[in-house]
Structures are given as C-alpha cells and as structure tokens.
C-alpha positions in Angstrom: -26.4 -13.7 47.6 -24.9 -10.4 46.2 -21.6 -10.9 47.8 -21.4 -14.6 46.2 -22.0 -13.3 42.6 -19.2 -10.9 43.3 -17.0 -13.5 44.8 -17.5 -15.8 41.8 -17.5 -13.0 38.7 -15.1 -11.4 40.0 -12.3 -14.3 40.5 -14.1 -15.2 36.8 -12.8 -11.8 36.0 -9.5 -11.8 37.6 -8.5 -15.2 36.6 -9.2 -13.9 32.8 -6.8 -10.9 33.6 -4.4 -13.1 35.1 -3.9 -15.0 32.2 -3.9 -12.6 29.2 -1.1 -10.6 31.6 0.6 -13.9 31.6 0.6 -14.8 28.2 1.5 -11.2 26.9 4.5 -11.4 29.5 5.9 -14.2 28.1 5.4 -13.0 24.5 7.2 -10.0 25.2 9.8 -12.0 27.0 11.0 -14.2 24.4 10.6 -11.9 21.4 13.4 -9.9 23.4 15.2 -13.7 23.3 15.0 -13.8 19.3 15.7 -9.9 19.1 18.8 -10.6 21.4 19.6 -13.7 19.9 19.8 -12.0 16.3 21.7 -9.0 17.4 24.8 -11.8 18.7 23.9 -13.6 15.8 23.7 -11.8 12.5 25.1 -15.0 10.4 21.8 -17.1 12.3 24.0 -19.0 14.0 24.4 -23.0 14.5 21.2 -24.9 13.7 18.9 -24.9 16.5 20.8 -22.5 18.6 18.0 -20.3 18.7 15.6 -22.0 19.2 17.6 -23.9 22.6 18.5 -20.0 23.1 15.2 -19.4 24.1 14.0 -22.5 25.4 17.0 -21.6 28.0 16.3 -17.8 28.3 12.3 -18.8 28.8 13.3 -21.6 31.8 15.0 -18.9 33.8 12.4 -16.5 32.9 9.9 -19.3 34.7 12.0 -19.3 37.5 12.1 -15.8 37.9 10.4 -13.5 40.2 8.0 -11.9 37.4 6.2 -14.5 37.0 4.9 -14.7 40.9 4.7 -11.3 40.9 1.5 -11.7 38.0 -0.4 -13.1 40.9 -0.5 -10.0 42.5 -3.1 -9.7 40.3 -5.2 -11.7 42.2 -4.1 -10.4 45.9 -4.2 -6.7 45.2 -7.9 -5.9 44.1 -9.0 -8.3 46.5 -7.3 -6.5 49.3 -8.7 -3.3 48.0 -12.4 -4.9 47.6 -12.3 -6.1 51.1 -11.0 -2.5 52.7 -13.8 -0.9 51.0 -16.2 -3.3 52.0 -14.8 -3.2 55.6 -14.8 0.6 55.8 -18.4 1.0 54.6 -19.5 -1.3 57.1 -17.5 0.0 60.0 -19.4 3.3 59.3 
C-alpha cells in the first residue's frame, strides 16, 4: 500500500513540476522573442509583426528539442527512485 501512495503522490508531484518547468520555459522563451524582436525593431515595426514574430519564433520553439527534453523530468527521478529501491532490496 506504501509503494502505491508513492507511486500516485509522487507522479502528483512530478506532473506539478513538469508543468511549472514548462510554462516558465516558454515564458522565458518568448520574452527573448519581444526582447529580440525590439532590438531589430526600434521604430516597432509594421503592425502585427510582433506579435506574428513570436507566434513564429514560439512554433519552432514547440518543435524543438527543449521541449521533450522537460519530460526528463518525469524519467530521471523515477530511474533514480527505482535504483534505490532496487539496491536496498538486493541487500
């Protein structure tokens, strides 16, 4: 029953990391759009080219590796989790 509880809070856990990770990611990601976006633009540009400046810079950010690579938060404490586990109970 122990194990279940840590099964269950801990991908409860996990999934919350996973998606605050996420979102600061791609918060960080397209400020650096608008901060690159003004440093080529210092007039502000056409209207709406920011804002299709980012919607273009955030699609190939989606498509990117980063974004799988957040699900490694998932994989990596479980790994670790299930060596531990494994070497206590090999002893």
């Amino acid at each position: 029953m122990g194990f279940i509880k840590l099964v269950i809070f801990g991908f409860i856990g996990l999934t919350v990391i996973y998606f605050s990770v996420s979102l600061y990611s791609r918060s960080v990601r397209k400020e650096r759009l608008e901060d690159q976006f003004a440093e080529e633009n210092p007039d502000g540009g056409a209207p709406g080219a920011r804002d299709a400046f980012v919607a273009e810079g955030m699609r190939a950010y989606h498509s990117s590796i980063r974004p799988k690579l957040i699900g490694l938060v998932y994989v990596v404490p479980t790994v670790v989790i299930a060596a531990i586990i494994y070497t206590i109970n090999a002893n």
